[in-house]
PQR file of N, CA, C, O and H, with PARSE charges and radii, in Angstrom:
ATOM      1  N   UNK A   1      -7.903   1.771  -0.839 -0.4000 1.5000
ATOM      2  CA  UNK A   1      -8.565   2.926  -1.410 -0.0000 2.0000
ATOM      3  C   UNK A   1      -7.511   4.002  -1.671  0.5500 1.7000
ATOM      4  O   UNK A   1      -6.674   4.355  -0.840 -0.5500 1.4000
ATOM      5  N   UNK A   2      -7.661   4.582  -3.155 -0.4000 1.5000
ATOM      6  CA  UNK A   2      -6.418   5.875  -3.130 -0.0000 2.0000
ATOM      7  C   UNK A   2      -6.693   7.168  -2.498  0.5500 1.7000
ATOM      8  O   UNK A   2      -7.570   8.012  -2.677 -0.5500 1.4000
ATOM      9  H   UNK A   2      -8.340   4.295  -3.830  0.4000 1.0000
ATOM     10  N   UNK A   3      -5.436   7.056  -1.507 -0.4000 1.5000
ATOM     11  CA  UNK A   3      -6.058   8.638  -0.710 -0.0000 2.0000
ATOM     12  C   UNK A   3      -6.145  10.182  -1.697  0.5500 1.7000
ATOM     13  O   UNK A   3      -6.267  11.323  -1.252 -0.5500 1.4000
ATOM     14  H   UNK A   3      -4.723   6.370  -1.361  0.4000 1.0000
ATOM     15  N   UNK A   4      -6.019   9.677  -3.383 -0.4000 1.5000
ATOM     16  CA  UNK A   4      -6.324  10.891  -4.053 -0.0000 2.0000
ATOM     17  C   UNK A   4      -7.602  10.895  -4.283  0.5500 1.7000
ATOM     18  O   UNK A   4      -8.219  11.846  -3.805 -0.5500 1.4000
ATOM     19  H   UNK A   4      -5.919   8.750  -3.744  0.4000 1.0000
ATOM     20  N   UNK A   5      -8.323   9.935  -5.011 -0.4000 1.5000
ATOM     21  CA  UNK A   5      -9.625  10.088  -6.051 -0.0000 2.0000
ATOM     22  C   UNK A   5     -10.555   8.974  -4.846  0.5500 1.7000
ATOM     23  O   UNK A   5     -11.782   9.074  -4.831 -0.5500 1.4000
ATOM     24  H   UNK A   5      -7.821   9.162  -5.399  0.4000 1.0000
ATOM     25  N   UNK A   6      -9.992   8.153  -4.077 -0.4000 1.5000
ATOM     26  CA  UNK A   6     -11.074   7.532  -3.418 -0.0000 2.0000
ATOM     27  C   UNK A   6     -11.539   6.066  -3.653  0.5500 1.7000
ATOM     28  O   UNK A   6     -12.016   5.235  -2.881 -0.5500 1.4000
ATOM     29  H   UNK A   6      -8.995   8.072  -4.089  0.4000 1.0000
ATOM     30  N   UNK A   7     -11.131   6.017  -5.463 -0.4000 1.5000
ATOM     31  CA  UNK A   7     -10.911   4.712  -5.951 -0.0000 2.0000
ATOM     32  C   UNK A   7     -10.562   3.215  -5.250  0.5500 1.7000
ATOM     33  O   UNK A   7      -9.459   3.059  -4.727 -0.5500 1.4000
ATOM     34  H   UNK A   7     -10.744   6.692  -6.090  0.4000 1.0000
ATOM     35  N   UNK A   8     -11.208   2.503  -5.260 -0.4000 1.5000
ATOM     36  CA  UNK A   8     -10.712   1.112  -4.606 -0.0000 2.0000
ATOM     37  C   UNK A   8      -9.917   0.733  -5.736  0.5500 1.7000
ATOM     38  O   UNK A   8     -10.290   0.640  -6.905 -0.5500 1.4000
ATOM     39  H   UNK A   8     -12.104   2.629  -5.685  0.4000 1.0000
ATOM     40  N   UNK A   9      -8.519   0.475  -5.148 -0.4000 1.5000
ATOM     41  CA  UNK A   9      -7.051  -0.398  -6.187 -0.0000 2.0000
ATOM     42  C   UNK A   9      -7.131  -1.628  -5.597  0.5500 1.7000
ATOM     43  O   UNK A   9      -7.942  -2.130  -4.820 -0.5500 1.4000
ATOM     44  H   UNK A   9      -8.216   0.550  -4.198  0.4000 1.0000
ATOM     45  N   UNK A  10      -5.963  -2.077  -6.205 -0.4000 1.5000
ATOM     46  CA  UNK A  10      -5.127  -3.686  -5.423 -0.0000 2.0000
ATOM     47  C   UNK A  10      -4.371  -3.937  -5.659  0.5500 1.7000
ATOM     48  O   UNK A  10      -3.852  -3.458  -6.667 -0.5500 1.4000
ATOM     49  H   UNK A  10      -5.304  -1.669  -6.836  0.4000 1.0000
ATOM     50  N   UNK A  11      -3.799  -4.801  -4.960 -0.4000 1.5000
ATOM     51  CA  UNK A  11      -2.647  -4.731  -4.852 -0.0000 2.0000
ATOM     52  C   UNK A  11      -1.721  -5.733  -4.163  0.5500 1.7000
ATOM     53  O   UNK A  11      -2.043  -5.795  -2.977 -0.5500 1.4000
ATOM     54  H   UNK A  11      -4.220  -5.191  -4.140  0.4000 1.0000
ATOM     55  N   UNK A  12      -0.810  -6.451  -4.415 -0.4000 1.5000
ATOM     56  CA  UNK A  12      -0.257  -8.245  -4.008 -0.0000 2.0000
ATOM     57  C   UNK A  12       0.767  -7.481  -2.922  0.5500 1.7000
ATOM     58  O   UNK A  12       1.568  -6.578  -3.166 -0.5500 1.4000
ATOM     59  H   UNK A  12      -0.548  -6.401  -5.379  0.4000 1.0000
ATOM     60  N   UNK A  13       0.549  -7.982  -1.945 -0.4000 1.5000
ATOM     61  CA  UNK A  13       1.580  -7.735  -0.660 -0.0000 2.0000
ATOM     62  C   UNK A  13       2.413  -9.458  -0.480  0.5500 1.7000
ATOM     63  O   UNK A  13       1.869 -10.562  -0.453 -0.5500 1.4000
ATOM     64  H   UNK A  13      -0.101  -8.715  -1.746  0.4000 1.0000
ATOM     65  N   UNK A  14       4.090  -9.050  -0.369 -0.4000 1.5000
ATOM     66  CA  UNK A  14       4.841 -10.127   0.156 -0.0000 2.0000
ATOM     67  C   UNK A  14       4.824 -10.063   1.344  0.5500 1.7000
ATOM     68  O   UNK A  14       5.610  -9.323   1.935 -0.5500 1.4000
ATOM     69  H   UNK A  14       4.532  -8.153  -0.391  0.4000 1.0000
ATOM     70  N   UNK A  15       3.600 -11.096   2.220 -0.4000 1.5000
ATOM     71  CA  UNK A  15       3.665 -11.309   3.833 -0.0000 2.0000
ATOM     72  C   UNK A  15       4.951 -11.799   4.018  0.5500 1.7000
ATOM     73  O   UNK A  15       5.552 -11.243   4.937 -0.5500 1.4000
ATOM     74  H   UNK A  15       2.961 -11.697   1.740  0.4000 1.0000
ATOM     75  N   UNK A  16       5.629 -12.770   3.359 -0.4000 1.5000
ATOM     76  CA  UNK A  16       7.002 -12.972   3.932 -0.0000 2.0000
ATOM     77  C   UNK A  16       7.838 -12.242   4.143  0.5500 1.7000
ATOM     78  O   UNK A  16       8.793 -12.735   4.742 -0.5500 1.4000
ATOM     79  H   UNK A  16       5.140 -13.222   2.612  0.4000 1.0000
ATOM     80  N   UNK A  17       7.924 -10.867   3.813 -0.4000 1.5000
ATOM     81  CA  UNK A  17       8.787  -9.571   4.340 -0.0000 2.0000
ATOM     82  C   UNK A  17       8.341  -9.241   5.368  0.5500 1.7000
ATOM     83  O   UNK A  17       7.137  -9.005   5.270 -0.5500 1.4000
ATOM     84  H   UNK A  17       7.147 -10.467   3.326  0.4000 1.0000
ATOM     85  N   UNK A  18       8.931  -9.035   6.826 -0.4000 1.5000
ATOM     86  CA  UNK A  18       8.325  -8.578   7.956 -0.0000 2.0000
ATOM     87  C   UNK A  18       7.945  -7.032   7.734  0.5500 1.7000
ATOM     88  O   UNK A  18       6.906  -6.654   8.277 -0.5500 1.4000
ATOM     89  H   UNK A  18       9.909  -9.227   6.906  0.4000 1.0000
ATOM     90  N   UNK A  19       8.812  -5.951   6.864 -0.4000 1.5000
ATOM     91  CA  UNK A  19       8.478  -4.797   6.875 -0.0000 2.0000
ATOM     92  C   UNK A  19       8.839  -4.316   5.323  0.5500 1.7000
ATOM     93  O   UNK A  19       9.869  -4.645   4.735 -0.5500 1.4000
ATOM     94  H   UNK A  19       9.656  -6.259   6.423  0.4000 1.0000
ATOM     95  N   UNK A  20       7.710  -3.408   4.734 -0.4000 1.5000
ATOM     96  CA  UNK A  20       8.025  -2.894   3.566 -0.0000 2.0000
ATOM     97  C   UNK A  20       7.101  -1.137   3.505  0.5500 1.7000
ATOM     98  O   UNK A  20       5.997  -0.719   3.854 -0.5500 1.4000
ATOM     99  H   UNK A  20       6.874  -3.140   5.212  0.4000 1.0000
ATOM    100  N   UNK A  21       8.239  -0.606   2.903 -0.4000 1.5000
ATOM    101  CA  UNK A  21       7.706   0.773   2.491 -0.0000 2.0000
ATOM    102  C   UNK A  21       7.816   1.071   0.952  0.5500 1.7000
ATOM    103  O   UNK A  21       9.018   1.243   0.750 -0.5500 1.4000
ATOM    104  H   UNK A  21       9.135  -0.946   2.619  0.4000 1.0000
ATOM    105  N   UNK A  22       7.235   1.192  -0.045 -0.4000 1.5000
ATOM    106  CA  UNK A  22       7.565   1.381  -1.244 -0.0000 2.0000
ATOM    107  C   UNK A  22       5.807   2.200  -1.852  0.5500 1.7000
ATOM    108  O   UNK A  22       4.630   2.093  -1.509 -0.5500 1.4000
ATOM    109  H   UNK A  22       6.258   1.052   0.118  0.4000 1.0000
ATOM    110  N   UNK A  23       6.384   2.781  -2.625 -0.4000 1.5000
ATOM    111  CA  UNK A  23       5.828   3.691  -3.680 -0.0000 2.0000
ATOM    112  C   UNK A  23       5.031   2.723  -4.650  0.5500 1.7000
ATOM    113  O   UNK A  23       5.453   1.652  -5.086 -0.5500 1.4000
ATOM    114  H   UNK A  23       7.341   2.868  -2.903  0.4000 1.0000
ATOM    115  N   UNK A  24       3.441   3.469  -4.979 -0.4000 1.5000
ATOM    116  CA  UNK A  24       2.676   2.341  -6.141 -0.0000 2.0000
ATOM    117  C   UNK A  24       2.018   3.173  -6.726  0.5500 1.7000
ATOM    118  O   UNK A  24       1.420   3.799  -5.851 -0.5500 1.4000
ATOM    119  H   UNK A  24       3.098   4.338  -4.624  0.4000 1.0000
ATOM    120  N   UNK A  25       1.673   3.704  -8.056 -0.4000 1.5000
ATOM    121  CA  UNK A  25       0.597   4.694  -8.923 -0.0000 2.0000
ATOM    122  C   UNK A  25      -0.777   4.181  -8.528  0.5500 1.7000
ATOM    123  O   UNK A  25      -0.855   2.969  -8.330 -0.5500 1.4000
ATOM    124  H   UNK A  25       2.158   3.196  -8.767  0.4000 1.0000
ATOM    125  N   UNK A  26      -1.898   4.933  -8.380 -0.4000 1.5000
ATOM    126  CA  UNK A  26      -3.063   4.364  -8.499 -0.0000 2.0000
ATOM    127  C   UNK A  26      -3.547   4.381  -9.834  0.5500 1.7000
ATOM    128  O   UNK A  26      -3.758   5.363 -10.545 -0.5500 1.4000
ATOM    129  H   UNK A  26      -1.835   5.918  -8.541  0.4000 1.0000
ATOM    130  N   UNK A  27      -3.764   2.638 -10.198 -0.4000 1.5000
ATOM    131  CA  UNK A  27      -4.126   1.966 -11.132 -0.0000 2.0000
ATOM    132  C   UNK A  27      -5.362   3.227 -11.892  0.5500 1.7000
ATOM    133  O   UNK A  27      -5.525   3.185 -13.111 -0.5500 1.4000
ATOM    134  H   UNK A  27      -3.593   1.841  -9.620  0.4000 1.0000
ATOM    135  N   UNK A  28      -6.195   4.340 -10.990 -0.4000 1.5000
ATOM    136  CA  UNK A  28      -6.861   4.958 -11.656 -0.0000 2.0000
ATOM    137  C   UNK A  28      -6.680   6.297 -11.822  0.5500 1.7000
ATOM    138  O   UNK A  28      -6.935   6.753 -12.936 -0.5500 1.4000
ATOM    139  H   UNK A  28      -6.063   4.374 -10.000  0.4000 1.0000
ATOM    140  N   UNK A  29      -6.313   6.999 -11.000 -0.4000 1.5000
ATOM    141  CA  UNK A  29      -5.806   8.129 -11.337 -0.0000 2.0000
ATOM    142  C   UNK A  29      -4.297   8.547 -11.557  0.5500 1.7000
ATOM    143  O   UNK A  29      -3.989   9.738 -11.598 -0.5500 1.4000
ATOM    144  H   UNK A  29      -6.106   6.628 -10.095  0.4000 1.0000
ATOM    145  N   UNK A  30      -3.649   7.844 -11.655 -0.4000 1.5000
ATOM    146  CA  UNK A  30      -1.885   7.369 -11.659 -0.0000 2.0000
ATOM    147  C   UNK A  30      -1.160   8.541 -10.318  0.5500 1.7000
ATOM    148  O   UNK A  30      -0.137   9.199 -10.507 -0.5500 1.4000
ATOM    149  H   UNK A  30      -3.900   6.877 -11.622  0.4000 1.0000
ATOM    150  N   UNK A  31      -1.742   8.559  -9.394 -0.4000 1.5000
ATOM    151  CA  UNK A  31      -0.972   9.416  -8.364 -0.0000 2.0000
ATOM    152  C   UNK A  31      -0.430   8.586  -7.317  0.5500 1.7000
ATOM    153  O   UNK A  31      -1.000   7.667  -6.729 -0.5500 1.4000
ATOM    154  H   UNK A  31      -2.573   8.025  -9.240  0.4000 1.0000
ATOM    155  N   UNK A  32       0.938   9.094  -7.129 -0.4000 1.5000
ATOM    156  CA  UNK A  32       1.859   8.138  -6.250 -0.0000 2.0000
ATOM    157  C   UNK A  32       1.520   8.127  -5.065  0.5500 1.7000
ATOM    158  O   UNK A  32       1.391   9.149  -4.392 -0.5500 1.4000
ATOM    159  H   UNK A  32       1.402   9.840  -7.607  0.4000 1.0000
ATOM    160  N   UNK A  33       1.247   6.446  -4.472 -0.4000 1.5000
ATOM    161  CA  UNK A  33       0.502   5.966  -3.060 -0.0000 2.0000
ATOM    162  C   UNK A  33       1.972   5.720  -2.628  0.5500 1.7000
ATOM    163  O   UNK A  33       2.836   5.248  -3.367 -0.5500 1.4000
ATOM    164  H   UNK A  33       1.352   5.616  -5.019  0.4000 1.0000
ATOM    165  N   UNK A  34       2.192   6.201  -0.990 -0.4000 1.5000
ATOM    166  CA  UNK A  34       2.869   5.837  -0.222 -0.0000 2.0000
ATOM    167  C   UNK A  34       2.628   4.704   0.774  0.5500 1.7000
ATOM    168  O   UNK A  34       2.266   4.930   1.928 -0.5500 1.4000
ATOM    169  H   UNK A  34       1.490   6.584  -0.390  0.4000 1.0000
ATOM    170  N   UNK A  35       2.910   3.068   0.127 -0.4000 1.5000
ATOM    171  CA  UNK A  35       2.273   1.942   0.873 -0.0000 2.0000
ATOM    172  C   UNK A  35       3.576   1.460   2.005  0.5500 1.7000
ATOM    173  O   UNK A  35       4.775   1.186   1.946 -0.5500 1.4000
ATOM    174  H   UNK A  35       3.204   2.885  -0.811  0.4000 1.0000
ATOM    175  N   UNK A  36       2.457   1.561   3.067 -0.4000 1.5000
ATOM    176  CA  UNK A  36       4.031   0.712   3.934 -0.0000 2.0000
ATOM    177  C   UNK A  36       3.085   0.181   4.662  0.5500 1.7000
ATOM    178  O   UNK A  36       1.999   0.693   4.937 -0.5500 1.4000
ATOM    179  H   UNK A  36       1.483   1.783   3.115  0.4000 1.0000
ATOM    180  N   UNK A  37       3.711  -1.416   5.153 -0.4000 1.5000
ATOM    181  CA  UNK A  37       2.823  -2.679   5.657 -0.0000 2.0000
ATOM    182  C   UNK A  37       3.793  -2.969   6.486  0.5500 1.7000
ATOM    183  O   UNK A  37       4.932  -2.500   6.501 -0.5500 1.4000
ATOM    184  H   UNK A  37       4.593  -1.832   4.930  0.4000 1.0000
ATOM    185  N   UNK A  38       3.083  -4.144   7.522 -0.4000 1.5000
ATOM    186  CA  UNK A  38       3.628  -4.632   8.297 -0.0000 2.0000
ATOM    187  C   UNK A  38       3.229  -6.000   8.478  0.5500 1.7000
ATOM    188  O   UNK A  38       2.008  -6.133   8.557 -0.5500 1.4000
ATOM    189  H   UNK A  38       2.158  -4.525   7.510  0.4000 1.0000
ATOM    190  N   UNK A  39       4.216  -7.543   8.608 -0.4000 1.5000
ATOM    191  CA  UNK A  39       3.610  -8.694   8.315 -0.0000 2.0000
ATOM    192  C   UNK A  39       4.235  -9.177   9.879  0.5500 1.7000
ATOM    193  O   UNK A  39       5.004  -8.506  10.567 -0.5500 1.4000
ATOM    194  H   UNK A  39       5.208  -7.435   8.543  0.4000 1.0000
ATOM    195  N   UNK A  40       3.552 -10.813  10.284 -0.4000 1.5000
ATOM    196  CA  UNK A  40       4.591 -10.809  11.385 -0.0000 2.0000
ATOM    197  C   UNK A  40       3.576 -12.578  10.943  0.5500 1.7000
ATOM    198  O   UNK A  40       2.350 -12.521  10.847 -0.5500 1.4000
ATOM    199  H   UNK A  40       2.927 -11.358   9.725  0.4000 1.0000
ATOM    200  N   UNK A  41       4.360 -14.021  10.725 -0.4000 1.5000
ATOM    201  CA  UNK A  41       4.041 -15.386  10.702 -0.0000 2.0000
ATOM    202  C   UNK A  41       3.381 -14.976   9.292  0.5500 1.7000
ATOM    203  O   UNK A  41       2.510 -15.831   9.134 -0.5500 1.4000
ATOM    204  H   UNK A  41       5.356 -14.068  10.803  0.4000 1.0000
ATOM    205  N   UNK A  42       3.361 -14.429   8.598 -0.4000 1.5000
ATOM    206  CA  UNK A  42       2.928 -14.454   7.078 -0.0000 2.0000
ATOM    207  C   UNK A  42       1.496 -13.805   7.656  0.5500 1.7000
ATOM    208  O   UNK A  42       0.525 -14.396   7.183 -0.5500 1.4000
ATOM    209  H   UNK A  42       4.069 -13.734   8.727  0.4000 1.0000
ATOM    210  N   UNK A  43       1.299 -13.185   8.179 -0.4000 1.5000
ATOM    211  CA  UNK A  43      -0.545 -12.606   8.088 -0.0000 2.0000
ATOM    212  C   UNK A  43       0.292 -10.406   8.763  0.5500 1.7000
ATOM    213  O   UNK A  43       1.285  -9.886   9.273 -0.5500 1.4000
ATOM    214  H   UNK A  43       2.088 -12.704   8.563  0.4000 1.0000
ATOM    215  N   UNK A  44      -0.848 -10.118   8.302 -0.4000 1.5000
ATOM    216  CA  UNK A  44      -0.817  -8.640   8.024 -0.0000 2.0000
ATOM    217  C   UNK A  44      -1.294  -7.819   9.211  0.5500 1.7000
ATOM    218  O   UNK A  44      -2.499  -7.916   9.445 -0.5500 1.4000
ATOM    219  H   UNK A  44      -1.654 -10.540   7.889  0.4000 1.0000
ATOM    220  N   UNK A  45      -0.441  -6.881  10.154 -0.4000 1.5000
ATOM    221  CA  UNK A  45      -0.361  -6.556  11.289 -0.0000 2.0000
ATOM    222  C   UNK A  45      -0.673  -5.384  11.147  0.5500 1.7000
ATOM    223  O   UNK A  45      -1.413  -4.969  12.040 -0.5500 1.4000
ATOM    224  H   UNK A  45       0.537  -6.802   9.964  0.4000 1.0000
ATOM    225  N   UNK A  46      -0.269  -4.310   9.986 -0.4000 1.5000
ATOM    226  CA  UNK A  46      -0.183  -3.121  10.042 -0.0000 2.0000
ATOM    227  C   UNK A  46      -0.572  -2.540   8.205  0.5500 1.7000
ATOM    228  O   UNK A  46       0.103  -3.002   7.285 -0.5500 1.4000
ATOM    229  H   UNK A  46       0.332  -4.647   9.261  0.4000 1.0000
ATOM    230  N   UNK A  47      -1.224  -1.955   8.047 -0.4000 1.5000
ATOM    231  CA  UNK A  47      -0.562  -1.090   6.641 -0.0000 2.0000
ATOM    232  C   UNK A  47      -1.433   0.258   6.432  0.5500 1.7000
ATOM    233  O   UNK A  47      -2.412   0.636   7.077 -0.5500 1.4000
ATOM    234  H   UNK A  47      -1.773  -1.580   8.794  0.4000 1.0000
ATOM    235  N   UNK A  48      -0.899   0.756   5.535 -0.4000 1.5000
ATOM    236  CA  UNK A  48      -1.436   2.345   5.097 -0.0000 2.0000
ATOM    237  C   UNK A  48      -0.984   2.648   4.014  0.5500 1.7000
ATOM    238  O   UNK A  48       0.123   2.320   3.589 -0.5500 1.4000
ATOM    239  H   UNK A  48      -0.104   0.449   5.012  0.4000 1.0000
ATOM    240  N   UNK A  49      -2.084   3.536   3.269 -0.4000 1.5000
ATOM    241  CA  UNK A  49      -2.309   4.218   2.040 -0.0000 2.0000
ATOM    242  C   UNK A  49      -2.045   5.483   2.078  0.5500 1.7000
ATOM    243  O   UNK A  49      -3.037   6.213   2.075 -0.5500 1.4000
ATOM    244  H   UNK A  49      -2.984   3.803   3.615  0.4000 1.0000
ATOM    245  N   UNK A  50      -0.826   6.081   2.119 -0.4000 1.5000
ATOM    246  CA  UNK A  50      -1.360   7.463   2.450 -0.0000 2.0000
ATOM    247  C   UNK A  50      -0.719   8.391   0.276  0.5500 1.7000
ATOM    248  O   UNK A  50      -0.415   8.145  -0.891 -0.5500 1.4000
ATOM    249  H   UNK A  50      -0.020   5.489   2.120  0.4000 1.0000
ATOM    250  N   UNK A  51      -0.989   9.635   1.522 -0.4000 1.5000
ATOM    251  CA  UNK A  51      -0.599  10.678  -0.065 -0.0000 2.0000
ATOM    252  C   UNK A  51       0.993  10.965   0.074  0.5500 1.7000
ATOM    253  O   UNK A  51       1.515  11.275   1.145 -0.5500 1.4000
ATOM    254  H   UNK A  51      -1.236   9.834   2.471  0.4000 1.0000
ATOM    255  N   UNK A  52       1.673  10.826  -1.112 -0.4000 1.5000
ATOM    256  CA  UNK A  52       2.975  11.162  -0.898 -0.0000 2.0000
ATOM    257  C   UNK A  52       3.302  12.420  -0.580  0.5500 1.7000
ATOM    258  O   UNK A  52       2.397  13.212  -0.842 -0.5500 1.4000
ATOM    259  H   UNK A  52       1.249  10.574  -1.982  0.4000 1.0000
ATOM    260  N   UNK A  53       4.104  12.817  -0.188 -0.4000 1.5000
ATOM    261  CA  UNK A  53       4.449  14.393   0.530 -0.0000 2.0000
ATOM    262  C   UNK A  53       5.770  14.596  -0.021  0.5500 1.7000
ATOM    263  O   UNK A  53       6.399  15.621   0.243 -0.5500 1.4000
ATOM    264  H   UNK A  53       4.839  12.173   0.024  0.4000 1.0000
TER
END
């Protein structure tokens, strides 16, 4: 969900990276999501949507 407008996005995560932080527009209101995840055996441990600062 974008923490601007509320919108449900999506979005392809590489579980084979144990850790990633990177920047994504929301597909609907184009405001920059700060996504950072966390993977650990290819399945998804951690992540967040937040607002960039």
């Amino acid at each position: 969900m974008c923490p601007y407008c509320g919108e449900e996005i999506s979005m392809i995560l590489d579980l084979s990276v144990p850790r990633q932080v990177y920047i994504e527009d929301c597909e609907v209101c184009c405001n920059p999501i700060e996504i950072s995840y966390t993977a650990e055996d290819d399945e998804l441990i951690g992540f967040t949507a937040k607002r960039l600062e």
